[in-house]
C-alpha positions in Angstrom: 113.6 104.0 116.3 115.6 102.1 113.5 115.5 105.1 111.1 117.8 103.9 108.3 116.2 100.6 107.3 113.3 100.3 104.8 111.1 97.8 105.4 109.2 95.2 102.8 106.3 93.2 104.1 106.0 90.1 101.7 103.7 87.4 102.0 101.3 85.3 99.7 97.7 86.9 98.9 95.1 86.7 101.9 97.9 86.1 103.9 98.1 89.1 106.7 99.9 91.8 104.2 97.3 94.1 104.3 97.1 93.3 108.2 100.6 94.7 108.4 100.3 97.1 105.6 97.7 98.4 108.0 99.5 98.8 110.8 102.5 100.8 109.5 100.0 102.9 107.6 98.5 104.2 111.3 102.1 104.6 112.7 103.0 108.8 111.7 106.9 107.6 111.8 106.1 105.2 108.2 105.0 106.2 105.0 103.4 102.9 103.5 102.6 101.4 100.4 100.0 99.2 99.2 100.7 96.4 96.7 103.1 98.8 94.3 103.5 96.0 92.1 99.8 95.3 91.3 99.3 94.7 87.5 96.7 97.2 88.0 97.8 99.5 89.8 97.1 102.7 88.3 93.2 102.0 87.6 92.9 100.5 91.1 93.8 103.7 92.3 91.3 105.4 90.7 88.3 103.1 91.0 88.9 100.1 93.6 87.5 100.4 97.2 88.4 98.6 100.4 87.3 94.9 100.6 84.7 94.0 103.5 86.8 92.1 105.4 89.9 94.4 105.5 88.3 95.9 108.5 89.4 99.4 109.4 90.4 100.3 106.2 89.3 103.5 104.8 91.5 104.1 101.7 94.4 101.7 99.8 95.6 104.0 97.9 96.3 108.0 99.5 99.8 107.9 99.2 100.0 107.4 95.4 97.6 110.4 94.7 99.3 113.0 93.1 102.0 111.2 92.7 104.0 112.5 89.9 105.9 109.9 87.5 104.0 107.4 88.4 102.4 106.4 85.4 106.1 106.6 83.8 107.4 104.3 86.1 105.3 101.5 87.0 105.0 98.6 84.6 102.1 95.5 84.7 104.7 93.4 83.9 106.4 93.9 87.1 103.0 91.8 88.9 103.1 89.6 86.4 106.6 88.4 84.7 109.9 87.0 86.6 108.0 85.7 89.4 110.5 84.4 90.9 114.3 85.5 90.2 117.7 85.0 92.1 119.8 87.1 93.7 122.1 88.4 90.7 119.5 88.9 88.2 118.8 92.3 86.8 115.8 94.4 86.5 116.8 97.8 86.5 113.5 99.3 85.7 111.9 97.2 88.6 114.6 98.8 91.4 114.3 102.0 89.5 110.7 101.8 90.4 111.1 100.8 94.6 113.5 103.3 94.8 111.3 105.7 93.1 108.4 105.2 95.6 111.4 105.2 98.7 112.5 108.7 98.0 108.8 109.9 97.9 108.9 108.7 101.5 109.4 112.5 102.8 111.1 111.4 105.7 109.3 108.6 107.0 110.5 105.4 107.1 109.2 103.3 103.6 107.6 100.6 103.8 106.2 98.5 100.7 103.9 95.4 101.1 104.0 93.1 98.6 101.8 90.2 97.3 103.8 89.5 94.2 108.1 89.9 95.9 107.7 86.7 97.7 109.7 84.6 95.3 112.1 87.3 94.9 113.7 87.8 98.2 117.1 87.1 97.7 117.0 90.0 94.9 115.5 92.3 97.3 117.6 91.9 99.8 121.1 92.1 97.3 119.9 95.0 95.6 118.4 96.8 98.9 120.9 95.8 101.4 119.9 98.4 103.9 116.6 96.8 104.9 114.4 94.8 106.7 112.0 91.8 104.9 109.1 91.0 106.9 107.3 88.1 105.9 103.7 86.9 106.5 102.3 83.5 106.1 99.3 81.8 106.4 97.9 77.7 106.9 98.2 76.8 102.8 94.1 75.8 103.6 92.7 78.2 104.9 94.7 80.6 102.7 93.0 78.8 99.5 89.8 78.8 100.8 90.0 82.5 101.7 91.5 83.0 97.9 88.4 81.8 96.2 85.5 82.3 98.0 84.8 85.2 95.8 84.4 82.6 92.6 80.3 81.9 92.9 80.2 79.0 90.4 81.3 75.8 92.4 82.3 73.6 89.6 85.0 76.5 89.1 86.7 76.7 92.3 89.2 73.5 92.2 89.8 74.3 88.6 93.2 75.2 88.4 92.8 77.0 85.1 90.1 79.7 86.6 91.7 82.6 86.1 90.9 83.7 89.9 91.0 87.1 91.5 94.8 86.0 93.1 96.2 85.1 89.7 97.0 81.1 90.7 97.0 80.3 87.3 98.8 83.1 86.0 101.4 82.7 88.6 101.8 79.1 87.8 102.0 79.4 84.0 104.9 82.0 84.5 106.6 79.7 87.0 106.1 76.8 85.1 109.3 77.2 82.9 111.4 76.6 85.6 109.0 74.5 87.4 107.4 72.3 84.6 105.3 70.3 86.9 102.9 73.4 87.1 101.8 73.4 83.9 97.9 72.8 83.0 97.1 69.0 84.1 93.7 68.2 82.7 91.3 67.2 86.0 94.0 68.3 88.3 93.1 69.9 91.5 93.8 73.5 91.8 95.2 73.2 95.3 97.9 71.1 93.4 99.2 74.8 92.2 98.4 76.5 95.1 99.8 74.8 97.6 103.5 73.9 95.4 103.9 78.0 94.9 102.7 78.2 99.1 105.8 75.7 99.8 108.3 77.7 97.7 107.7 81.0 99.0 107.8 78.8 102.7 111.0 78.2 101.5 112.4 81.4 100.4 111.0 83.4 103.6 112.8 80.4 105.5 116.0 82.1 103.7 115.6 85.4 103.5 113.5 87.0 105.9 114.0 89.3 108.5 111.4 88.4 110.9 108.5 85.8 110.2 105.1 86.1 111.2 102.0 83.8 111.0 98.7 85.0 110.8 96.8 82.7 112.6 99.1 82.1 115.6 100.6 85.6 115.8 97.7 88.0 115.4 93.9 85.8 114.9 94.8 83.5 117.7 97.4 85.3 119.6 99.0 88.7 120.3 102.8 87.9 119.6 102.9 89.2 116.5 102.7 92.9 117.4 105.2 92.2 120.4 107.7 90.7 117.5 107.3 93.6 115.5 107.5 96.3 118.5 110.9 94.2 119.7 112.2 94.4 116.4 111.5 98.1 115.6 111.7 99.6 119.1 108.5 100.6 119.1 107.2 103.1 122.2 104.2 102.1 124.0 102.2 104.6 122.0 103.1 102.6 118.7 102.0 99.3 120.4 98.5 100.4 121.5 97.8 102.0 118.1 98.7 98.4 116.7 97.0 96.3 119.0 93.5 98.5 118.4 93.9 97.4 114.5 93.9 93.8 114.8 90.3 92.2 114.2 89.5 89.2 113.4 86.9 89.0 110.0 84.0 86.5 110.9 84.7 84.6 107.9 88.0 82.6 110.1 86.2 82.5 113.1 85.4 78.6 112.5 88.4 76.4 112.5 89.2 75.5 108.9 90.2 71.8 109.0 92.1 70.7 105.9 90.1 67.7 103.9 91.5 64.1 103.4 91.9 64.8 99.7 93.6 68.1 100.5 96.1 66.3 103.0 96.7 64.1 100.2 97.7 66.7 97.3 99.6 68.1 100.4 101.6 65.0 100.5 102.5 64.1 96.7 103.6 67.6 96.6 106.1 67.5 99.6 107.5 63.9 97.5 108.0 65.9 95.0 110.0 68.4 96.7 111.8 66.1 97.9 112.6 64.0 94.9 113.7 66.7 93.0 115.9 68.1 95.8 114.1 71.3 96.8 113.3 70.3 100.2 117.0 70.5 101.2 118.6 72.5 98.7 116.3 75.5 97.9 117.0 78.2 97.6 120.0 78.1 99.7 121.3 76.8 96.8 120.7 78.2 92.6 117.8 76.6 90.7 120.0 75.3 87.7 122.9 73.7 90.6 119.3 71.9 92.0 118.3 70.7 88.4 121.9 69.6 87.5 122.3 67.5 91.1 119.2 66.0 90.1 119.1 65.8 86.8 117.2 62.8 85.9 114.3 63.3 88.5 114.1 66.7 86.8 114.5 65.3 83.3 110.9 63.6 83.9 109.4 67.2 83.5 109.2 69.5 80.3 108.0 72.4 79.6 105.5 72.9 76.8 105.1 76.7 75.8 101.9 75.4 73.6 100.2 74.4 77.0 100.7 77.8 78.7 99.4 79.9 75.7 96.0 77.4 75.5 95.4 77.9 78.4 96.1 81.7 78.8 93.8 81.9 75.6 91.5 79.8 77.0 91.0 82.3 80.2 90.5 85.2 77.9 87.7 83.5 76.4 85.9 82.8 79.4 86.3 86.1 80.6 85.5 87.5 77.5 82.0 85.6 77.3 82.0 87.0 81.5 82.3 90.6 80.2 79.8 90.0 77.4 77.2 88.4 79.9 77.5 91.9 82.1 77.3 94.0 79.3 73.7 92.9 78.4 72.8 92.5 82.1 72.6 96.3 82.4 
């Protein structure tokens, strides 16, 4: 057993983290965490349950009861600002915070899954050299149509200004300073936003990862993925049965999800745009600004509109507030 190394499981949402998460948390050698960088953490601790289709399951949250501090040290803004950030950059209160729920570990081995580190790699990894980054992806597809089947209008689930339960639009309104191209584009598909963030944090688990799993070929349609992990953590045989018992399959991806023409399509004028603006090759092996300066005048075609992002922020609040209101008098 590797009992120095701390591990972080990163990966988009409904990608497999809570798959892993899972896993680790039914191992006695691992004391695991569940999304410690939610914006909401501390009142999903108190009131939110396990989802349906997170089978086996019984309780997110255990390890942060009675957790003392915790209040003090975890921040929204953590979930929700810096997205993505480079390897110098400092946020002392954010390490502060990880290292805080690593020494409340007793002496298991931590490990942390995140849905909202996967942009942030490099920083992980320079300010926690002594670990190990597992990474999770999904099909970009099947991962959108997983992350809004909860939205029961239908005009609203293409609309990339729904201010969904996996914060696409938030996400993409605090990328879109350094990414311009993600700000609100009236009667754009939503997929547009999904699937540009979906290649970027491709990119930056390409980079930075430890070990990289896929959901669908390493634990829904095949068994490698708990043979990677067991190789890579010296698991016993003991470890690997407990594992392979946790892996079901939800019947909602039991049907092959075949992506749409006019899905390949956004697919595709994302990918030329990756490639125009020299992400394809250069990130994030290489800084953002070097990118922007190497190409400066296929950059120069974007700007970035702070106006836009507050509209439509504002925007969202209406809607939910009128969502809130509408519930209120339902009772």
């Amino acid at each position: 057993m590797i009992k120095h190394k701390i591990i972080f499981i990163s990966g988009r949402f409904r990608s497999g983290t809570t798959v892993l998460w899972n896993i680790f948390n039914n191992l006695p050698q691992y004391k695991a965490w569940y999304e410690p960088l939610h914006t909401n953490l501390i009142s999903q601790i108190q009131y939110v349950k396990p989802k349906e289709d997170h089978i086996g399951v019984d309780d997110y949250w255990k390890n942060y009861r009675n957790l003392k501090n915790l209040k003090k040290l975890h921040k929204h803004q953590f979930g929700q600002n810096r997205l993505i950030m480079e390897k110098h950059e400092c946020w002392p209160e954010l390490k502060e915070y990880i290292n805080f729920l690593i020494q409340n570990s007793d002496d298991k081995i931590p490990v942390l899954q995140f849905n909202r580190m996967d942009l942030r790699l490099s920083w992980l990894k320079n300010n926690f050299p002594n670990s190990l980054i597992i990474n999770i992806q999904r099909q970009p597809y099947p991962q959108w149509i997983s992350s809004r089947k909860h939205i029961k209008d239908e005009s609203m689930i293409n609309n990339e200004s729904y201010e969904d339960a996996y914060d696409l639009m938030q996400w993409a309104i605090d990328l879109s300073e350094k990414f311009p191209m993600l700000q609100k584009s009236d009667h754009r598909n939503g997929y547009f936003r999904h699937y540009f963030i979906w290649k970027l944090s491709q990119s930056v688990a390409d980079n930075h990862s430890d070990l990289k799993l896929r959901l669908e070929d390493d634990f829904f349609d095949g068994s490698d993925g708990i043979k990677k992990l067991a190789k890579l953590l010296n698991w016993e045989s003991e470890d690997i049965q407990i594992a392979e018992n946790l892996i079901h399959k939800p019947e909602s991806v039991h049907a092959k999800t075949e992506t749409p023409d006019c899905f390949v399509e956004i697919e595709r004028k994302v990918d030329k745009i990756f490639k125009k603006l020299g992400l394809s090759k250069q990130f994030p092996s290489s800084n953002l600004e070097s990118i922007k300066q190497d190409f400066y005048k296929e950059w120069s075609e974007y700007s970035f509109d702070s106006s836009l992002c507050k509209n439509e922020l504002l925007d969202a609040i209406k809607l939910m507030n009128d969502r809130l209101t509408e519930i209120h008098n339902n009772r």
